[in-house]
Structure formats: C-alpha cells, structure tokens
C-alpha positions in Angstrom: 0.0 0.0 0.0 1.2 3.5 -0.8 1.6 6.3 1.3 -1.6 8.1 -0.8 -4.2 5.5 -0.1 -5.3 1.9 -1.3 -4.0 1.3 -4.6 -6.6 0.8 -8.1 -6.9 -3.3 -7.3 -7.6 -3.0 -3.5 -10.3 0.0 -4.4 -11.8 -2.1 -7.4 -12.2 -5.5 -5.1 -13.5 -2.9 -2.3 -16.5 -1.4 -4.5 -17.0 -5.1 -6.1 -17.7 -6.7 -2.6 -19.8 -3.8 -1.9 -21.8 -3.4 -5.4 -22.7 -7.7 -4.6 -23.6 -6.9 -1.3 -26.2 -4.8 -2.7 -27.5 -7.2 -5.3 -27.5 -10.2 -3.4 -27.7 -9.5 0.5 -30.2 -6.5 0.0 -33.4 -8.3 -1.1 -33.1 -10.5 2.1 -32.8 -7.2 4.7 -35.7 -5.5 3.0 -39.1 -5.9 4.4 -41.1 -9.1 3.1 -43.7 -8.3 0.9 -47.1 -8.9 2.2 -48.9 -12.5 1.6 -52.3 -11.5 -0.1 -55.5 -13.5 0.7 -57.9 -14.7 -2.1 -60.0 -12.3 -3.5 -63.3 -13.4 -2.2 -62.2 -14.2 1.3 -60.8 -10.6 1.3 -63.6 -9.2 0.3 -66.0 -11.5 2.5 -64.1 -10.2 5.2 -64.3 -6.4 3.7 -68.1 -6.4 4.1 -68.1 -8.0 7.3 -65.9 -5.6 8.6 -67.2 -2.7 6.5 -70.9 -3.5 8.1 -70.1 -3.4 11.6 -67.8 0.1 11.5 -69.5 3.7 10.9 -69.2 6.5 8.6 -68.0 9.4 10.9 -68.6 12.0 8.2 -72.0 12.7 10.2 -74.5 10.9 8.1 -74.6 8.0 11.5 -74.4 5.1 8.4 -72.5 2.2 8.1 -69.7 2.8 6.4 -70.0 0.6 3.6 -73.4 2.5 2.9 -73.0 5.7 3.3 -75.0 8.1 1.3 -73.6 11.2 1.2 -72.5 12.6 -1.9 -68.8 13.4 -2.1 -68.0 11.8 1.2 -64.0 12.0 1.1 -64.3 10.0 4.5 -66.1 7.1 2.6 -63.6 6.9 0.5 -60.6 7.2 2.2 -61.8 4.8 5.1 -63.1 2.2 2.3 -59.7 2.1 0.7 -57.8 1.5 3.4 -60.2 -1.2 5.0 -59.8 -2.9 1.8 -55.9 -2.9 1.4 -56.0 -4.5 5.5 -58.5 -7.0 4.3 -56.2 -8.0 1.3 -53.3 -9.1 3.7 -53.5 -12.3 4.7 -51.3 -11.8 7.9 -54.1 -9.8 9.8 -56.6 -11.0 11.7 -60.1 -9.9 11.5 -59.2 -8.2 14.9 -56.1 -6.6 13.7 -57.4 -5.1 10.9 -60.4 -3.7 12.8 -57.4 -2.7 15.9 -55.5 -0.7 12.8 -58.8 1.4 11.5 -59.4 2.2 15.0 -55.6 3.3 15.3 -56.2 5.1 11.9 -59.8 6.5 12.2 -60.0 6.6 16.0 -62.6 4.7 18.0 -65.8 6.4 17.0 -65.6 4.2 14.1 -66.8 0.8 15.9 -69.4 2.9 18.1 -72.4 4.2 17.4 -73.0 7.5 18.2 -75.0 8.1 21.0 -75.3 12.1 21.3 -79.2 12.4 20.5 -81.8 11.9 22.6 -83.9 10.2 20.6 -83.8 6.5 21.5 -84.2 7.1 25.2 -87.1 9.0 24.4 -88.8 6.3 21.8 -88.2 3.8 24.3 -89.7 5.6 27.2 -92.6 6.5 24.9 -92.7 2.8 24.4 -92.8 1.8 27.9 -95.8 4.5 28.6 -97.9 3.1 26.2 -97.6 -0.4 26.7 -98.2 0.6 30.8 -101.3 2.7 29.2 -102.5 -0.2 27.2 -102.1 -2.4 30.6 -104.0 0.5 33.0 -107.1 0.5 30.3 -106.9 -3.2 30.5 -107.3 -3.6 33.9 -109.8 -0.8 34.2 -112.1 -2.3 31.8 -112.0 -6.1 33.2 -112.9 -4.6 36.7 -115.7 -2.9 35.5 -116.8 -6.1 33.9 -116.2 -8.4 36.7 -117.9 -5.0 39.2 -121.1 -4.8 37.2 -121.0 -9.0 36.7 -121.6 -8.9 40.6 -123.9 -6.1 40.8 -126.0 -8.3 38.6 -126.4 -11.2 39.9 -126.7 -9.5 43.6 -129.8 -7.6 41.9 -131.1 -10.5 40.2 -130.3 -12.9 43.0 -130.5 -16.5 41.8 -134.0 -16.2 39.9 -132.9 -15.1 36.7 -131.1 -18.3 36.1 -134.4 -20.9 35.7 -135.6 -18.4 33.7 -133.0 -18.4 31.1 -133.1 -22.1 31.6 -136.8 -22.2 31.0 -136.4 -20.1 27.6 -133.5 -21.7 26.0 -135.6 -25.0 27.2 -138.7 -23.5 25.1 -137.0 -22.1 22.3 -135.4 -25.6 22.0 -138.7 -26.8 21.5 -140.4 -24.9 19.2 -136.9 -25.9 16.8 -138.1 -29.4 16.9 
C-alpha cells in the first residue's frame, strides 16, 4: 500500500464486494412483501368488517353504505379497510385494531349524542303501561257490574234463562 491510499486493485475489489452486497444481500434485509388472501375471502371479510364500523362524516351510516355525496371519509376509510382485508397476515381483529388506530374509535361505536332512543323507548314503555291501566280498568268494571247483577237479580234469573233456552229448544223441533 502506498503512502496516498489503497491502490486501483484494493479499491476495485472494495467497491466489487460492496456493489454484490447490494444485489444479493439487499433483497433478504428489505421488508417481506405482504402475503395476499384470495379475492373473495378478502372481500367477504371487507363487508363484514365494513358492516359493523361507521361513517363518521356525520351521516350515523354504516360505512360501507354511506349516502352522502362526495364523502371524502367514505372513500378514504373504504380504501384503506380494503388494502387491511387484502393481507392475509391480519386477523379480522387486527385489521379492525389498525382502523381504529387510523380513524379513531368512533368508528366501531355508534353515536349516542341524540336523545332520541331514550325517548322512543320511554314512549314505548308509557304506552304499553297505558294499554295495561285500560286493560285492567275495563275487566274490573266487567267483573264489578257482573256482581252487581247477579246481587240484583239474585238466583231467579237463572231458571228463567233455563226455561227459555228449554222453550226455544222446542219450538226448533
């Protein structure tokens, strides 16, 4: 070796370990590439995911059926649920953990900020307890003026129902 560095063979071996390095050692330290499940198991697991997770552009729709026009959310959410469902190393639960991760969490919930439901299901109670009140009103007024009846009548208006339905019986024959 000179006193002015390595000399032209020492340099030329030097960039040709280097330059195989790259070509064959570098495809091994990069990254695998992703394993891709079949089309319609990817997409069976697109809509079942896509189903249960919500639009959070404010339309409250699934986000597979979200009806706004021009909903960049939509699309944006839709795209990426679809490249998760396409690799076959995630889980259902994964992929659902990474649009949560993405999206946040108000994608899996439903919204609950309107009043709404509490107060159709209230209204639903009242009625039914309404419907149960009248009920129970009307079949003690039955079984009240049932009694007053017969008290009034006392027993005597029995034989003669008997004695009618006796002679109408005969007249038939």
């Amino acid at each position: 070796m000179s006193s002015r560095g390595p000399n032209c063979s020492a340099r030329f071996t030097a960039l040709a370990l280097v330059t195989m390095l790259a070509f064959c050692g570098a495809p091994g330290l990069a990254a695998a590439p992703a394993r891709e499940r079949d089309v319609s198991e990817a997409d069976h697991l697109y809509h079942e995911l896509g189903n249960s997770m919500f639009c959070l552009c404010g339309c409250r729709e699934r986000l597979l059926s979200c009806s706004m026009v021009n909903c960049s959310f939509k699309e944006t959410a839709q795209r990426y649920l679809r490249e998760q469902c396409r690799d076959a190393d995630l889980t259902p639960d994964q992929v659902r953990a990474k649009m949560i991760e993405r999206f946040g969490p108000g994608i899996v919930q439903v919204q609950s900020d309107s009043l709404l439901y509490p107060v159709l299901f209230a209204t639903g109670f009242g009625i039914l307890g309404l419907f149960a009140l009248g009920l129970w009103f009307v079949s003690a007024r039955g079984k009240a003026a049932a009694g007053e009846a017969r008290e009034a009548g006392g027993q005597g208006g029995l034989p003669e129902l008997e004695a009618r339905i006796t002679r109408e019986l005969d007249e038939m024959e």
